[in-house]
N, CA, C and O atoms as a DFTB+ gen file, in Angstrom:
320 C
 N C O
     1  1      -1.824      -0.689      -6.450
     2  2      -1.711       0.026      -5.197
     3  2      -1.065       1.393      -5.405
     4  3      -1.336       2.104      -4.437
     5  1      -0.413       1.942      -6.186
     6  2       0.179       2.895      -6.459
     7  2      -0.546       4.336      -7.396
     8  3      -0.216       5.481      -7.704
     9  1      -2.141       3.055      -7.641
    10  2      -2.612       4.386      -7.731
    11  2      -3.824       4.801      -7.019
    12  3      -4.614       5.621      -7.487
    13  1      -3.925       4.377      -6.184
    14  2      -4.238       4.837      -4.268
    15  2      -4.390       6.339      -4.381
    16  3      -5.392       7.051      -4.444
    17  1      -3.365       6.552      -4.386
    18  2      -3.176       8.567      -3.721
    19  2      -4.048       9.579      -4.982
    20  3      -4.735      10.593      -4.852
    21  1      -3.648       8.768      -6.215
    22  2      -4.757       9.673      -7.082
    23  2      -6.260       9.808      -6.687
    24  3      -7.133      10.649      -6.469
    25  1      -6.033       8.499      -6.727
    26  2      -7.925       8.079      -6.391
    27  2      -8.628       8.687      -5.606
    28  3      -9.619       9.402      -5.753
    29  1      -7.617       8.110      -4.096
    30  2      -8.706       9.271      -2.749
    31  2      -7.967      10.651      -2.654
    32  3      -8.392      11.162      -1.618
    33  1      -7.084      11.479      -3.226
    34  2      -6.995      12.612      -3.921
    35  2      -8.191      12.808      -4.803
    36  3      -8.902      13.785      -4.567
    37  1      -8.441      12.170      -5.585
    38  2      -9.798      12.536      -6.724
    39  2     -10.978      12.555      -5.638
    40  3     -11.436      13.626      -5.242
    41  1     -11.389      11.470      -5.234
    42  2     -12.690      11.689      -4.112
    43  2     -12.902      12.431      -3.584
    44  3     -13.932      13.077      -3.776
    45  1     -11.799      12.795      -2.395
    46  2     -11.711      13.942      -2.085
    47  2     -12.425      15.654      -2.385
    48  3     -13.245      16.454      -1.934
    49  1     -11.385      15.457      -3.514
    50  2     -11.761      16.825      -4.143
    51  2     -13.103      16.809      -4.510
    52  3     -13.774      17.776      -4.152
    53  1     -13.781      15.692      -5.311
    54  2     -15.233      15.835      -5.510
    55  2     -16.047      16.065      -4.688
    56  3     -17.105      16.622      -4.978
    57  1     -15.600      15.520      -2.933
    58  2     -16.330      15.917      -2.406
    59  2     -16.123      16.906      -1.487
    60  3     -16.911      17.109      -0.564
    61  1     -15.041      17.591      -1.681
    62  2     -14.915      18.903      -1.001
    63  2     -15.891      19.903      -2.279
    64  3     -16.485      20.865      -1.791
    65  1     -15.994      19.771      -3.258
    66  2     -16.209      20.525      -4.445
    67  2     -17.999      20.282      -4.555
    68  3     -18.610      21.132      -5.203
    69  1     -18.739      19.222      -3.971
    70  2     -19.831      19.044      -3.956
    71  2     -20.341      19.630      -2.655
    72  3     -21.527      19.958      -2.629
    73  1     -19.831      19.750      -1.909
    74  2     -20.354      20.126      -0.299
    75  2     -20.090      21.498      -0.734
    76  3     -21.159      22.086      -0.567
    77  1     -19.202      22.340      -1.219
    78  2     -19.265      23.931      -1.464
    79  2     -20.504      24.522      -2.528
    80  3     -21.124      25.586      -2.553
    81  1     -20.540      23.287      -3.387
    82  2     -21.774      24.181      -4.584
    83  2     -22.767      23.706      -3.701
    84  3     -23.346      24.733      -3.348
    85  1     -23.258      22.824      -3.183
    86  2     -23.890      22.560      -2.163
    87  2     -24.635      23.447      -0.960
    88  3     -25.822      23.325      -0.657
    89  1     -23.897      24.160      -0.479
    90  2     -23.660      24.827       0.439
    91  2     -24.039      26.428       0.185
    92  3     -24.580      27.117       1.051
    93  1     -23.678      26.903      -1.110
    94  2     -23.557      28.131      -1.740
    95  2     -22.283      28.630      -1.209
    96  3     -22.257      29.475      -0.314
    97  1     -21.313      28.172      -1.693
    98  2     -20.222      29.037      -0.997
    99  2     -19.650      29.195      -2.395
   100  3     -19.864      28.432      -3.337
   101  1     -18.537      30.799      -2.409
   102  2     -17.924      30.983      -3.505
   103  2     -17.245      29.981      -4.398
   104  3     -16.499      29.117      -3.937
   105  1     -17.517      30.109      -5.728
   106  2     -16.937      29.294      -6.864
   107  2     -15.235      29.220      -7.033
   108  3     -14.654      28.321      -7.639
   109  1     -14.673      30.206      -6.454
   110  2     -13.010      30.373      -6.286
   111  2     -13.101      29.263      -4.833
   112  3     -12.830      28.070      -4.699
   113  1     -13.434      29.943      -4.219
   114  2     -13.064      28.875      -2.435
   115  2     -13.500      27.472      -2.907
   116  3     -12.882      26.494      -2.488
   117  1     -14.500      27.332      -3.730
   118  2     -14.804      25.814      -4.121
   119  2     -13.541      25.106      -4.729
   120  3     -13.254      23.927      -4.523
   121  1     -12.947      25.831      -5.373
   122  2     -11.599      25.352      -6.253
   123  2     -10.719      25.065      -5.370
   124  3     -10.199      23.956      -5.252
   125  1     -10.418      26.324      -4.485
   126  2      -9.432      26.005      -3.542
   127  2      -9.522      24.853      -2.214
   128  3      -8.868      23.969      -1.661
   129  1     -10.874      25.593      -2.157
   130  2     -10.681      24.016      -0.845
   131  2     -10.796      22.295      -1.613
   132  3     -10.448      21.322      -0.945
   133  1     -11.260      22.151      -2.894
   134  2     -10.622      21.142      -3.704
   135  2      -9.221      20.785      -3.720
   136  3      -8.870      20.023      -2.819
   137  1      -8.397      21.141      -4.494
   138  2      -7.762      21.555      -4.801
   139  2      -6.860      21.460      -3.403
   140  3      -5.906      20.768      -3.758
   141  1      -6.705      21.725      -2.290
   142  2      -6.622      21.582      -1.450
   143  2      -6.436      19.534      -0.442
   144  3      -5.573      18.818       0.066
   145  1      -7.880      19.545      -0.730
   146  2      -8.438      18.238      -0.226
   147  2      -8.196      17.027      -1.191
   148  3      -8.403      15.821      -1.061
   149  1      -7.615      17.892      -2.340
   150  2      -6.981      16.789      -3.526
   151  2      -5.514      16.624      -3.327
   152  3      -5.039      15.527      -3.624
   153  1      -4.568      17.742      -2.775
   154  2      -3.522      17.528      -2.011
   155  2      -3.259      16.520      -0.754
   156  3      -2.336      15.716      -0.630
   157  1      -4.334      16.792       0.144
   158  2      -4.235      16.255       1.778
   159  2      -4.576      14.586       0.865
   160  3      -3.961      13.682       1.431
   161  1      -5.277      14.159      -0.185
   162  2      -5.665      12.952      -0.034
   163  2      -4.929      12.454      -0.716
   164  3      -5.107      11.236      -0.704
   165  1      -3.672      12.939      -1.729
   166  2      -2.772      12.215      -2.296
   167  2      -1.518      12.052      -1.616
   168  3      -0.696      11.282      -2.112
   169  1      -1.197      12.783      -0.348
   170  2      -0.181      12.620       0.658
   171  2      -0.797      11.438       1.720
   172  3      -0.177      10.388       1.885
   173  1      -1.695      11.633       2.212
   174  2      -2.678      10.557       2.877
   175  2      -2.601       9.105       2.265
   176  3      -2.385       8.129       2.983
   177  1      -2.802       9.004       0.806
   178  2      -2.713       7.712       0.486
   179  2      -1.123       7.874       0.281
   180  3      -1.698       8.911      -0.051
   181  1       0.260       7.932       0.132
   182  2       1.275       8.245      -0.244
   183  2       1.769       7.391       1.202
   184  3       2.309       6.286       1.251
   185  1       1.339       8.418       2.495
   186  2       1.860       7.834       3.314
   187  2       1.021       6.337       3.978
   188  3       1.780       5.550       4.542
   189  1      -0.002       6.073       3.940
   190  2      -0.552       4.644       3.755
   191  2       0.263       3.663       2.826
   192  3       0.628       2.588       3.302
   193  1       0.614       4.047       1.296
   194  2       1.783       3.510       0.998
   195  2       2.976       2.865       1.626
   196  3       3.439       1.727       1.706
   197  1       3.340       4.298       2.118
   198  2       4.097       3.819       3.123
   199  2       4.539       3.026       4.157
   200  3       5.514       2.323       4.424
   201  1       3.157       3.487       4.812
   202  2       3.390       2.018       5.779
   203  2       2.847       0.665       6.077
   204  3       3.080      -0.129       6.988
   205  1       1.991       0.629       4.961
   206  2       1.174      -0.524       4.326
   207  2       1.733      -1.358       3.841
   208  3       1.865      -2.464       4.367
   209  1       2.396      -0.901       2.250
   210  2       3.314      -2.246       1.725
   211  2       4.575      -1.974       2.180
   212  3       5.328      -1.180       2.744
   213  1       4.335      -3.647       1.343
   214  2       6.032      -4.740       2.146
   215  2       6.896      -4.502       0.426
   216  3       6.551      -5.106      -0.589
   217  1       7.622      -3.855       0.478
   218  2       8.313      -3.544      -0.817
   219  2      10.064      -4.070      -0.425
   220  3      11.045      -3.418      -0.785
   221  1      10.109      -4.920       0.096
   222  2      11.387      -5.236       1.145
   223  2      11.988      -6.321      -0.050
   224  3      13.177      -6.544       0.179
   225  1      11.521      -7.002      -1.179
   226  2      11.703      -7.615      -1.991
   227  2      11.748      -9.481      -1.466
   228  3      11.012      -9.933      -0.589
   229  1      12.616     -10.178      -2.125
   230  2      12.937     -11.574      -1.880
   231  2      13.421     -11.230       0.044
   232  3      13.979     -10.272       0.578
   233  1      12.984     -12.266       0.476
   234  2      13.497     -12.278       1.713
   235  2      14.533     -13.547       1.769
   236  3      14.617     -14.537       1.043
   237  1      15.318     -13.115       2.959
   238  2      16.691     -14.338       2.812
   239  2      16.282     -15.185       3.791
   240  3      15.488     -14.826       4.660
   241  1      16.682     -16.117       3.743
   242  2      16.568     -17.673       4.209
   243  2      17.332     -17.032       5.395
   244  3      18.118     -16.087       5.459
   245  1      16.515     -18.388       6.846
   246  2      16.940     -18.076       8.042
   247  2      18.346     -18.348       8.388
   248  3      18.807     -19.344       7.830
   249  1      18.914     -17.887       8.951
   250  2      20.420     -17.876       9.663
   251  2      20.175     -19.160      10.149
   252  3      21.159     -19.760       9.715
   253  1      19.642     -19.815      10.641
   254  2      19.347     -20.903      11.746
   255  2      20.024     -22.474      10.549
   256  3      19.405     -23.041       9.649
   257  1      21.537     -22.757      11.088
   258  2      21.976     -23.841      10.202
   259  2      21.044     -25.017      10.409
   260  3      20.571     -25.219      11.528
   261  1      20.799     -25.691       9.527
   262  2      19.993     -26.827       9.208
   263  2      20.540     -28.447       9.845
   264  3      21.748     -28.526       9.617
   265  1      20.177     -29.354      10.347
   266  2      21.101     -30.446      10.879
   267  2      20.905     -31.292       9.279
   268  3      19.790     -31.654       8.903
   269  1      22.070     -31.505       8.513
   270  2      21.911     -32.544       7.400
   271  2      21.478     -33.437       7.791
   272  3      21.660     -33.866       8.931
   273  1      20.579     -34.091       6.660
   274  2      19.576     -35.408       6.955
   275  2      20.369     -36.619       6.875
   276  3      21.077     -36.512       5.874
   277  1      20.583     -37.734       7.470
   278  2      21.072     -39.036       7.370
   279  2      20.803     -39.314       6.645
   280  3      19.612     -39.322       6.332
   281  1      21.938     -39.805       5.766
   282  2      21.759     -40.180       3.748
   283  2      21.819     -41.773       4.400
   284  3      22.591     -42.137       5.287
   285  1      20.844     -42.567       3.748
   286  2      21.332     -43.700       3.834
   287  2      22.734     -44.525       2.816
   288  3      23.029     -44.141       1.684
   289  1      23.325     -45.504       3.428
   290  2      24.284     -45.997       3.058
   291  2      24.071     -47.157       1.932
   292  3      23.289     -48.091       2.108
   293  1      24.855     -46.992       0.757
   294  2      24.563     -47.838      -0.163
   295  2      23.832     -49.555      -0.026
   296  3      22.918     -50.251      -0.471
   297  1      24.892     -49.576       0.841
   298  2      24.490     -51.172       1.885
   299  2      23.467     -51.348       2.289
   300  3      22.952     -52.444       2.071
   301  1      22.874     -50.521       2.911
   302  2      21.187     -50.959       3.394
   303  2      20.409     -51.121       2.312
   304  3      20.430     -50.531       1.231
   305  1      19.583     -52.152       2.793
   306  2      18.908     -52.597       1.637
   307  2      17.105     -52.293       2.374
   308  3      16.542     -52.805       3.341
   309  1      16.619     -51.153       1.290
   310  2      15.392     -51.674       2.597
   311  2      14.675     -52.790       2.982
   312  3      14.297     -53.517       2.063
   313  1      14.424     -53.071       3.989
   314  2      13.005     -54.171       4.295
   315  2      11.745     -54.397       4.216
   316  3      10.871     -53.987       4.979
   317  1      11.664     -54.868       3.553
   318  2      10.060     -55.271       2.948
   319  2       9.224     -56.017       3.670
   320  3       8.106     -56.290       3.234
């Protein structure tokens, strides 16, 4: 999961970078609006990170005290 933000950072850019040669638009603006859209998509997945995973670790057992179970007494014998 952590490497999320590269990835659709990488997509991104390929396809900001395919829609400009595409398009005929300048070979500098192609870089930049990459380059660009490779930024917005590694903050994008960064903050999906964010609020996606549970990185909260071991969780603690409930507050809620338990009623101990009735131990039986040596004496009882069960019944068969």
């Amino acid at each position: 999961m952590k490497e999320l933000p590269k990835q659709l950072g990488g997509i991104l850019a390929i396809a900001a970078l395919g829609s400009g040669l595409l398009n005929g638009v300048d070979p500098v603006t192609c870089l930049l609006r990459g380059l660009g859209a490779y930024f917005v998509g590694v903050v994008s997945g960064q903050l999906w990170n964010l609020l996606v995973s549970d990185d909260s670790g071991p969780r603690e057992p409930s507050s809620i005290p338990h009623e101990p179970k009735a131990e039986e007494s040596p004496d009882e014998v069960p019944s068969s």
